[in-house]
Every structure is written in C-alpha cells, then in structure tokens.
C-alpha positions in Angstrom: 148.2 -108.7 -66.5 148.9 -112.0 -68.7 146.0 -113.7 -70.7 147.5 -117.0 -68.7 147.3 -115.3 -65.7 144.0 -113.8 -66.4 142.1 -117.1 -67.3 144.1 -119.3 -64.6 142.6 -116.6 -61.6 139.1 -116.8 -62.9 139.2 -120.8 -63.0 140.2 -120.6 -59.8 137.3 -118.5 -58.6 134.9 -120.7 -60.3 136.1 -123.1 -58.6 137.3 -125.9 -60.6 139.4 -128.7 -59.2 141.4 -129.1 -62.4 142.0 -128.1 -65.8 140.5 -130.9 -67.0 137.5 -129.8 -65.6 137.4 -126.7 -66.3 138.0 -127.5 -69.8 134.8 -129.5 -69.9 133.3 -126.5 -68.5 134.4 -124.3 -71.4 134.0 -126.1 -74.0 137.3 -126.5 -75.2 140.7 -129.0 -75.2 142.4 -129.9 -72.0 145.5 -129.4 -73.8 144.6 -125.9 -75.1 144.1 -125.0 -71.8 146.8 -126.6 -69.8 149.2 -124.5 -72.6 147.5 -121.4 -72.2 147.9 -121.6 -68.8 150.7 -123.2 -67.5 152.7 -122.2 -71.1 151.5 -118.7 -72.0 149.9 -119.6 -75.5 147.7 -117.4 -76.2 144.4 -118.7 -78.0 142.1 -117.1 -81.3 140.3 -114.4 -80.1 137.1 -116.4 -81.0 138.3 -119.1 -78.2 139.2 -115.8 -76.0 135.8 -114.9 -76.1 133.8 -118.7 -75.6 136.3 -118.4 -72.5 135.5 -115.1 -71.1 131.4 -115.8 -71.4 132.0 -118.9 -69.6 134.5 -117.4 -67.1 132.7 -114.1 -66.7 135.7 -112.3 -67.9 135.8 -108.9 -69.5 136.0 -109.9 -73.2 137.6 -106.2 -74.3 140.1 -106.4 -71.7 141.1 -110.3 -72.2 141.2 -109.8 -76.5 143.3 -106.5 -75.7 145.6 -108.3 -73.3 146.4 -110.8 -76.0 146.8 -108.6 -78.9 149.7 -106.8 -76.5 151.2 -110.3 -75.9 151.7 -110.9 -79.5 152.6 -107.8 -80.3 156.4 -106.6 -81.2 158.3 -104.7 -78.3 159.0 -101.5 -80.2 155.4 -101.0 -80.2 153.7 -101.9 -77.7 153.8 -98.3 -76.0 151.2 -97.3 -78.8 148.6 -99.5 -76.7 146.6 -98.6 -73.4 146.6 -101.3 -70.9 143.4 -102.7 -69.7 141.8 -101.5 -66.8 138.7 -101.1 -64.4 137.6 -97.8 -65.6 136.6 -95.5 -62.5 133.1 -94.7 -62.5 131.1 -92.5 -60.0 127.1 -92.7 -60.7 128.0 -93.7 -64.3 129.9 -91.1 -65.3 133.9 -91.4 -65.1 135.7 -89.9 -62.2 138.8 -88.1 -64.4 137.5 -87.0 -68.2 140.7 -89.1 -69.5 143.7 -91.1 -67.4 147.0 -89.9 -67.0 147.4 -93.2 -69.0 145.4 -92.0 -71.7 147.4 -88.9 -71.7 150.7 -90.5 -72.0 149.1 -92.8 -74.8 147.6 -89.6 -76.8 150.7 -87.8 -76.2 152.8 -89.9 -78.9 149.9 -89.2 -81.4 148.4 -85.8 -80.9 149.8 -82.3 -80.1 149.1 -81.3 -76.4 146.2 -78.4 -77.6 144.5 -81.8 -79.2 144.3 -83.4 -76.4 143.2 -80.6 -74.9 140.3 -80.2 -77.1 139.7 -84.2 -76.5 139.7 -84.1 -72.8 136.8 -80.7 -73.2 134.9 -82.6 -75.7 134.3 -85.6 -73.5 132.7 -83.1 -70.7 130.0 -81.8 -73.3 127.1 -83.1 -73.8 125.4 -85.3 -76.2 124.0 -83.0 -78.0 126.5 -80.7 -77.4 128.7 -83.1 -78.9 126.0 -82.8 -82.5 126.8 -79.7 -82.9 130.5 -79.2 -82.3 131.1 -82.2 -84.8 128.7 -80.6 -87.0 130.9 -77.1 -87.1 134.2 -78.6 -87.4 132.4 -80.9 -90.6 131.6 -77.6 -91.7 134.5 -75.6 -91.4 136.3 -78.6 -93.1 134.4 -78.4 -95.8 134.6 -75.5 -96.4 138.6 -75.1 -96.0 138.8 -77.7 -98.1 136.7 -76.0 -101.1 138.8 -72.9 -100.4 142.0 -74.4 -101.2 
C-alpha cells in the first residue's frame, strides 16, 4: 500500500472533516499534507513518524513503505513488503513467509535458508549456543587458514 493511501485511510478513521484539520491535529502544514495525500509526496521519515504516533499508524511499516516509494525499480524486489505479521498466542503461525522466502532466495542458497527457517524454532538459549559454535568454528577456520 501507498504512504498517501496509508495516511489518507487513517485520517479518515479518526475522523477528521478535512485536511486542514487534520493537519492541526498532527502538527504539521496543510500544504504538506494536502501533497502527501492527494499528490503522493512522500514526507522525512522524522514527519512519517510525528504522523504515525498521531494517526496510530505502524511506524516500521509507514517508514518502509516510503523507502520502497523512493526507491529505483530495478531494485525494489530486494525489499519485503509490509505486512500484519500472523501471530497465534505470540508466537508466529509459519517460522518465515513464502514472502520471506522469495526475498531470502535472491540472497542466500536454499540450505541457508534452511538453517534460518530451523534457527528461528530454537529456543533462546538454544539460540546462545548455536551462535556460540558457529563463532567458534569461525574462529578457528579462520586461524587455520
């Protein structure tokens, strides 16, 4: 979804009659606002974030939503969307989203991912030590070589 479109639904679900007033609201121009949402602008992330407090906006997904407006076509495929994660008692539903996936497959090998998609199922401390061996075995490769 679009930064505009983002901030134009969530005045609209506070409520506000107009821009204007919603501007007042925020803390920020009329004009500012009448261009980022009627003309796409996309404000400082600093502005994003004084907008999604006041708004009750996500401020991760807004900022990330605004960084993939601005940037260049041939790589915007290197960026997840943003989305409602899925969450079941706290704890996510799927270990990582096809999306994810199809993100970490332009970067990583598919045993990588692999390994990712285990190492978010341990546990914390599970998690210590794991990190701890591959440190070590780093380490030591390294002094090896």
């Amino acid at each position: 979804m679009k930064v505009s479109d983002m901030i134009r639904q969530a005045v609209e679900a506070k409520g506000y009659k107009n821009l204007k007033d919603a501007s007042k609201a925020l803390g920020i121009s009329p004009e500012l606002l009448r261009i980022a949402v009627n003309k796409g602008h996309v404000p400082k992330d600093k502005t994003l974030v004084l907008i999604a407090n006041k708004l009750g906006l996500n401020k991760s997904e807004l900022i990330l939503a605004a960084h993939q407006e601005k940037v260049p076509t041939e790589v915007k495929g290197y960026f997840l969307s943003p989305m409602k994660s899925k969450y079941k008692e706290g704890k996510r539903v799927f270990p990582l989203s096809q999306e994810q996936c199809e993100y970490l497959a332009k970067i990583m090998t598919p045993q990588e991912i692999q390994m990712l998609r285990k190492f978010r199922q341990v546990t914390p401390d599970g998690k210590t030590q794991v990190t701890g061996y591959v440190d070590y075995m780093y380490a030591t490769k390294k002094k090896g070589e």
